[in-house]
C-alpha positions in Angstrom: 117.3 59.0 101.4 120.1 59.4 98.7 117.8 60.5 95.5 115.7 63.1 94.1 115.9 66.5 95.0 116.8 67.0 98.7 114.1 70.0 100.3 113.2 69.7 103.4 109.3 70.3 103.2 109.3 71.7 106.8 110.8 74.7 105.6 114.1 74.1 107.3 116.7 75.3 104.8 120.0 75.3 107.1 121.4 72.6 104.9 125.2 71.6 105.8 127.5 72.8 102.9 128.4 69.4 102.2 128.3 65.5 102.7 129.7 64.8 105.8 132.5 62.3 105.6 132.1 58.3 105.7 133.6 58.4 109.4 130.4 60.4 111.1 127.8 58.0 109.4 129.4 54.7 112.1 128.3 55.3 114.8 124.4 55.8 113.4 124.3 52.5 111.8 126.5 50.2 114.5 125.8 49.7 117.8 129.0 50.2 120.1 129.9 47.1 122.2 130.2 47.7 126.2 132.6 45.1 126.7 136.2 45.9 127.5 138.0 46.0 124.1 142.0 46.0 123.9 143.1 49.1 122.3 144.7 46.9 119.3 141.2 45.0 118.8 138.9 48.6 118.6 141.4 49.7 116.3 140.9 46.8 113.9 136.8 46.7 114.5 137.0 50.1 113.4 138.3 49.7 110.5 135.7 46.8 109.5 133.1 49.3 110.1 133.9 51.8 108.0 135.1 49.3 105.5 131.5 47.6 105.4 129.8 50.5 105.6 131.7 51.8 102.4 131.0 49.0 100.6 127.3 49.3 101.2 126.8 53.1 100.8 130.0 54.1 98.8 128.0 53.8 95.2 125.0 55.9 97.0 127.1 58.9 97.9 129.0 58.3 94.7 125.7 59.0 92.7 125.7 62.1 91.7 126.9 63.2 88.1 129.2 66.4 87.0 127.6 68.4 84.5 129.7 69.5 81.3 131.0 72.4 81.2 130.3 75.3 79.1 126.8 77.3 78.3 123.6 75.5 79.6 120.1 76.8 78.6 117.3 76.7 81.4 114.3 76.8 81.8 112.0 78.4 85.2 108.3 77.5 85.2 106.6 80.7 86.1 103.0 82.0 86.2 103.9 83.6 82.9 105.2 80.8 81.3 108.5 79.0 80.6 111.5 81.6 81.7 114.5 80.9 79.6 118.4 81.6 81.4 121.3 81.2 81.0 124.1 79.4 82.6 128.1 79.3 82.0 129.5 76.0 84.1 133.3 75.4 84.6 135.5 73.5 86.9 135.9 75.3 90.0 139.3 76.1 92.1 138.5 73.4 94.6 138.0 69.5 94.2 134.3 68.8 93.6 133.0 72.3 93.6 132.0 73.9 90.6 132.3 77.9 88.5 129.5 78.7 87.6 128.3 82.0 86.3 124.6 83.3 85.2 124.0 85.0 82.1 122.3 88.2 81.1 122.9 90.1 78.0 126.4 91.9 79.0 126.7 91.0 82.2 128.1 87.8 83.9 127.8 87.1 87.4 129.3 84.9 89.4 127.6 82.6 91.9 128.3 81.1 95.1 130.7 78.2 95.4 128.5 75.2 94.2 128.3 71.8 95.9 127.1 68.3 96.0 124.2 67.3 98.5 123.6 63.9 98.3 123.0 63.5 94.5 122.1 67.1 94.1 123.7 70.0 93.0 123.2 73.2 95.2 124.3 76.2 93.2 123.9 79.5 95.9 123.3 82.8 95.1 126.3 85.0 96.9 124.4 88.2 97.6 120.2 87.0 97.7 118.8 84.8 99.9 118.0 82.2 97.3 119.6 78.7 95.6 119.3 76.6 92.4 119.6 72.5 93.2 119.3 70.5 90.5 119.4 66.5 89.9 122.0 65.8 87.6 120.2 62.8 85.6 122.9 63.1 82.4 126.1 65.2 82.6 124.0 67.3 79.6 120.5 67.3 81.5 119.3 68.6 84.9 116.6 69.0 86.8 115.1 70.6 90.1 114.2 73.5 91.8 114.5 77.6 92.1 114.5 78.4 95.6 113.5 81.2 96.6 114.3 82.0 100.6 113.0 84.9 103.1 115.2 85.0 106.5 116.5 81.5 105.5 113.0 79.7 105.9 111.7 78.5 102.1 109.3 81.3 100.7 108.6 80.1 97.5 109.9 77.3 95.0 109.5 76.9 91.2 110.4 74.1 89.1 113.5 74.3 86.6 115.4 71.9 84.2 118.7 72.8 82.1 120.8 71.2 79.0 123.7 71.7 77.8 124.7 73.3 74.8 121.9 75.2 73.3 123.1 79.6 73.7 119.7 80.6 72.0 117.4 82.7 74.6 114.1 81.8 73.2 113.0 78.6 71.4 110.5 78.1 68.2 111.3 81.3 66.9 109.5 82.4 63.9 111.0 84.7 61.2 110.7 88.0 62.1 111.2 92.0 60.3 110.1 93.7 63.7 112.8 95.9 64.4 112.5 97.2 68.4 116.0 98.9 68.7 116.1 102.5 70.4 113.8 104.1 73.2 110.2 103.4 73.9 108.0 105.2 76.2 106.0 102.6 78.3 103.4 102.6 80.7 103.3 99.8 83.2 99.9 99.2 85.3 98.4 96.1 86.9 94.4 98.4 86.9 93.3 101.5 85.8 94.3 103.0 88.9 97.9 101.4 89.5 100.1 103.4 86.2 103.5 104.0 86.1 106.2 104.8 83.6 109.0 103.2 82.5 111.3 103.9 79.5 112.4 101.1 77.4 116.0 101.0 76.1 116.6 98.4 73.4 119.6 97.0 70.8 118.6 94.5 68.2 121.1 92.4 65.9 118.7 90.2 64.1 116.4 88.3 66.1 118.7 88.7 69.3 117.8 91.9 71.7 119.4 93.4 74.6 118.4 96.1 76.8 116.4 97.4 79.9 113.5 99.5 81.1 114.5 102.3 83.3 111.6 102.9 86.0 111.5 105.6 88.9 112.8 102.7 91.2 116.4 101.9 89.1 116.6 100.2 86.0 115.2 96.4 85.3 119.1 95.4 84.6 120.0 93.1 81.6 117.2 92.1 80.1 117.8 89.6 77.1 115.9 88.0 74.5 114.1 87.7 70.7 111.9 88.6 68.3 109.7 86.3 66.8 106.9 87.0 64.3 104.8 90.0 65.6 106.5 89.6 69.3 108.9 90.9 71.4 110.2 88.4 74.2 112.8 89.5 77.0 113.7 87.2 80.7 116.2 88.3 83.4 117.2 86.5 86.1 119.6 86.8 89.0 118.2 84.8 92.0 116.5 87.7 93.3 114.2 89.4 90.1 112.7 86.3 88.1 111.1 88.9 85.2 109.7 88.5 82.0 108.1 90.2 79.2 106.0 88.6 76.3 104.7 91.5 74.1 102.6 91.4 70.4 104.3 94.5 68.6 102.9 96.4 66.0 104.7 99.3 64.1 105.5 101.9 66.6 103.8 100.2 69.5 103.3 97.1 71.9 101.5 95.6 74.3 102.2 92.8 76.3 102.5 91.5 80.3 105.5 91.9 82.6 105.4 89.1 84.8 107.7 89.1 88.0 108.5 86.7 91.0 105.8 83.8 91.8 102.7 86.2 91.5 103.6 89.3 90.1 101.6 90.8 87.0 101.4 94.2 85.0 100.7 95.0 81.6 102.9 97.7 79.3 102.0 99.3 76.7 105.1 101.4 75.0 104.9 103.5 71.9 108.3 104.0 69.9 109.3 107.3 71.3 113.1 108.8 70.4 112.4 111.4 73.3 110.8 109.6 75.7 112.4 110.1 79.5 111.1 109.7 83.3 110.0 112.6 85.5 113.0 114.2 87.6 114.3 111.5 89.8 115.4 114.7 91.7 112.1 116.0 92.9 110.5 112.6 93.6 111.3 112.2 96.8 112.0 115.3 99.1 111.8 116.5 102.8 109.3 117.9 105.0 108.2 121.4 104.9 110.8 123.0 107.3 113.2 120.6 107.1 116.9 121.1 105.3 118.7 118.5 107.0 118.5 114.5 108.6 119.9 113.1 111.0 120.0 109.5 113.0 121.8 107.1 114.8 122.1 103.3 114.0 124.5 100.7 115.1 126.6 99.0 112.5 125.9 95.1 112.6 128.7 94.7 115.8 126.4 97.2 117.4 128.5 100.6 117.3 126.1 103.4 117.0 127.0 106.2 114.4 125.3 109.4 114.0 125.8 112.6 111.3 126.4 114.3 114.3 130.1 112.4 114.4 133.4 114.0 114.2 134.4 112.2 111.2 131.6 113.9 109.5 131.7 118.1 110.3 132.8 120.1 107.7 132.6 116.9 104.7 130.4 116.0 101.7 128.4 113.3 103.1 126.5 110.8 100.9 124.1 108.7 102.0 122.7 105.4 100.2 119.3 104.2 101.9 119.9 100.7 100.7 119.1 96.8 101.4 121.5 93.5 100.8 118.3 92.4 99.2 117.9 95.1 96.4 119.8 94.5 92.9 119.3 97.8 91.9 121.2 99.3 96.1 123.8 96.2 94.4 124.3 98.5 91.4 124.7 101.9 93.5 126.9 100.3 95.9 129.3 99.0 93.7 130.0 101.9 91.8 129.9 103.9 95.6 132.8 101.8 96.9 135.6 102.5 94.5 134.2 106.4 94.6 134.7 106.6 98.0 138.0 105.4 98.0 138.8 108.1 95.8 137.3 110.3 97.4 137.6 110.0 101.0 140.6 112.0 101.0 139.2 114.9 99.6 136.5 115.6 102.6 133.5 112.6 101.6 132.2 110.2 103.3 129.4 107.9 102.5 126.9 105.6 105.0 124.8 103.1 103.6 120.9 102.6 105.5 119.9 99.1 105.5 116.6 98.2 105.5 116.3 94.5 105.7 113.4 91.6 105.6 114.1 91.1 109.5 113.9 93.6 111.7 116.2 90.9 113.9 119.7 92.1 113.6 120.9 88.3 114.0 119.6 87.4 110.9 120.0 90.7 109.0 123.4 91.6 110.5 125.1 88.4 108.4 123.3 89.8 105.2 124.8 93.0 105.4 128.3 91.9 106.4 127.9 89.4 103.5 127.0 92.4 101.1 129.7 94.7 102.4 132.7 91.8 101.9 131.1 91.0 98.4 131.4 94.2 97.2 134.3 95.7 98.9 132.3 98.3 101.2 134.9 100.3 103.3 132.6 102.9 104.6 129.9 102.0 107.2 126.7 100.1 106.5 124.5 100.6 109.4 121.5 98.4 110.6 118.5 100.6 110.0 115.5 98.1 110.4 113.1 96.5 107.9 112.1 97.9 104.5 108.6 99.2 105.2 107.3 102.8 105.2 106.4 102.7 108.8 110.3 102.3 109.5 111.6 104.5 107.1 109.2 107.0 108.8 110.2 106.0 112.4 114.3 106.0 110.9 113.8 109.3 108.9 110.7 111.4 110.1 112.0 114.5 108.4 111.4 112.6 104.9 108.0 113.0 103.6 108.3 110.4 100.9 110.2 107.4 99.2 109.7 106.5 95.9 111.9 103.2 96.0 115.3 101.4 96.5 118.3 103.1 96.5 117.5 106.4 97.0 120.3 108.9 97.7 121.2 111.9 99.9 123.9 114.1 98.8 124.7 117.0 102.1 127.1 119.3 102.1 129.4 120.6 104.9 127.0 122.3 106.6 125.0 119.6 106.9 122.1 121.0 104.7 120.0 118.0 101.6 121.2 119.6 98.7 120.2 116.2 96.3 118.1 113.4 97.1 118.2 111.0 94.1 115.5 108.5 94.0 116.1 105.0 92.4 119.8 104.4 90.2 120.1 103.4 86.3 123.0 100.9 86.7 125.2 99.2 84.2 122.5 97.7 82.4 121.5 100.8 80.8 124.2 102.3 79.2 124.5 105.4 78.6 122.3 106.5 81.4 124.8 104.8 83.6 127.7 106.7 82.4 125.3 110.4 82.8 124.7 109.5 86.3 128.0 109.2 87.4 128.7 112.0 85.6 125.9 114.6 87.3 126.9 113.1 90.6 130.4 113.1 90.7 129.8 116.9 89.4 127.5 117.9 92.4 130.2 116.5 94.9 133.3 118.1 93.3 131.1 121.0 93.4 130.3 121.1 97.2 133.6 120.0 97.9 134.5 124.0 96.3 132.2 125.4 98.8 133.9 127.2 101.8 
């Protein structure tokens, strides 16, 4: 009962967030006399109890180790082989919990407040329905499971094991003079039929590289990784993309498979390409012949419905961020959107986020994007839209003729007219492209905040 990894194979993931304490475990394991009992006397018999029963199952619960602090290296078995991440563990504010922070290139995120179940460490994932719980065998050496969740039921699990110490990405690397720095023009496709584009964005020092692949749907974030012999090998990882690439370079060109999530498969080829760049992300998606405007009305998750057709929205700069607490890319968009709006919201903008969630039940969803909206800081209104799936998005917006992918953003101007639609968003992870995208948009609203 108290070892190994605790899963329940029924799928029931509602764990309690801890151990409960000593106290609730009596009554399970004594049977209660019926006899009368002076008040003195049940006093003192419950205090054998709970003595005898700490003496018996005191070392059990005890049993679980602390890891060390400081970087660990793990490891994900995946369909694509071993995917190597990175995690930063500290002490953590409250007695028995733990810091702990996941690693990608640049960025460091910050996890949900860890804790002990049984002799297992649950590390959550704040913003994705997902949790790492390992076995702590040494205070260097752990073992367990990724586990991945879909409306708090167990969709998928892979295996994982971590040690401490060890900052390198990849293992066994060869001696390399590959040199992958700067911009490749790829092309992602899982058959002939099935192509894509993507533009990879890379920074080598050494064997070590950083970098991304910007795609029409938002950027692949902070990919990390090395070069080794004639390869190129990058992981991310962030409890909702499990990705990896394993590529054989050769001069100006490579070829390799991007594996994703429990199944997912495509291979890229890229060619070294100083110019290479994406269609418009303006023009892919777009209304309906006839169509200059949207409109709808959704309730927020306590069920107030808001529509465009609102006071607090005539005569303003409206943006609007179709969206899901699910998406890392919508996590990008929305966290550079919330310190815009508040500096904007004063000068005639406003901004709604459209969520499209995995359950189209708002008592499972609504939680999920009240989570996302406290995480990040979201003042402006998130509103319950339905699940992500074409047939909604059609139902939600029938005036749209097509979406590309998640975000995808509306900019309307005080007459209520779709002057923008921006598919996809190049976050943080991509540099410069970030820092142009803010620019354009911030440029378009100041722009339509001139018009009279």
């Amino acid at each position: 009962m108290f070892s190994g990894i605790i899963l329940d194979e029924n799928k029931n993931t509602n764990y309690p967030s801890a151990m409960p304490p000593i106290c609730e475990f009596v009554p399970v394991f004594f049977v209660a006399s019926f006899e009368r009992v002076s008040l003195p006397k049940r006093h003192l018999y419950s205090c054998m109890k709970k003595t005898l029963f700490t003496l018996l199952f005191a070392p059990l619960l005890s049993f679980a180790q602390v890891p060390v602090s400081g970087i660990w290296r793990a490891e994900i078995s995946t369909h694509g082989g071993a995917l190597p991440i990175h995690l930063e563990i500290n002490a953590g504010s409250k007695s028995g919990n733990l810091d702990i922070k996941l690693i990608n290139g640049a960025e460091k995120s910050t996890l949900g407040e860890s804790y002990f179940r049984a002799d297992s460490l649950v590390i959550p994932f704040d913003l994705y329905d997902a949790e790492l719980v390992f076995r702590v065998t040494k205070t260097t050496e752990m073992s367990g499971f990724f586990v991945k969740k879909r409306n708090g039921k167990t969709a998928y699990r892979m295996t994982i094991s971590a040690l401490a110490g060890n900052a390198d990405r990849f293992l066994n690397l060869k001696p390399s003079s590959l040199k992958v720095s700067g911009k490749w023009m790829a092309d992602f496709f899982s058959d002939t039929t099935n192509h894509s584009p993507g533009v990879g964005v890379f920074e080598q020092i050494g064997n070590k590289v950083t970098g991304t692949f910007l795609r029409t749907s938002g950027d692949y974030r902070f990919l990390q990784g090395n070069v080794s012999g004639d390869s190129l090998f990058l992981s991310y990882f962030d409890g909702s993309g499990v990705n990896m690439l394993r590529a054989k370079v050769n001069g100006t060109h490579f070829t390799g498979r991007y594996t994703s999530g429990l199944s997912g498969v495509r291979t890229v080829e890229a060619n070294f390409d100083p110019n290479a760049a994406l269609p418009d992300l303006k023009k892919l998606s777009f209304l309906k012949p006839g169509y200059d405007r949207i409109d709808f009305k959704l309730p927020t998750t306590s069920g107030e419905l808001i529509s465009l057709q609102d006071e607090r929205f005539k005569n303003k700069v409206v943006v609007i961020e179709l969206m899901g607490s699910w998406c890392p890319n919508c996590l990008d968009e929305s966290r550079y959107l919330s310190p815009f709006y508040n500096k904007y919201k004063d000068k005639g903008v406003e901004v709604i986020g459209l969520a499209f969630e995995n359950s189209a039940d708002l008592a499972i969803s609504g939680p999920k994007i009240n989570n996302f909206q406290k995480k990040i800081g979201i003042s402006y209104p998130l509103l319950f839209a339905g699940t992500a799936e074409d047939k909604t998005i059609a139902q939600v917006l029938p005036m749209l003729s097509k979406m590309n992918g998640y975000p995808t953003t509306f900019i309307i101007d005080k007459k209520g007219i779709v002057r923008e639609i921006h598919t996809g968003f190049s976050g943080p992870g991509t540099g410069k492209y970030y820092a142009d995208w803010i620019s354009d948009f911030e440029q378009t609203v100041q722009s339509l905040l001139a018009e009279k």
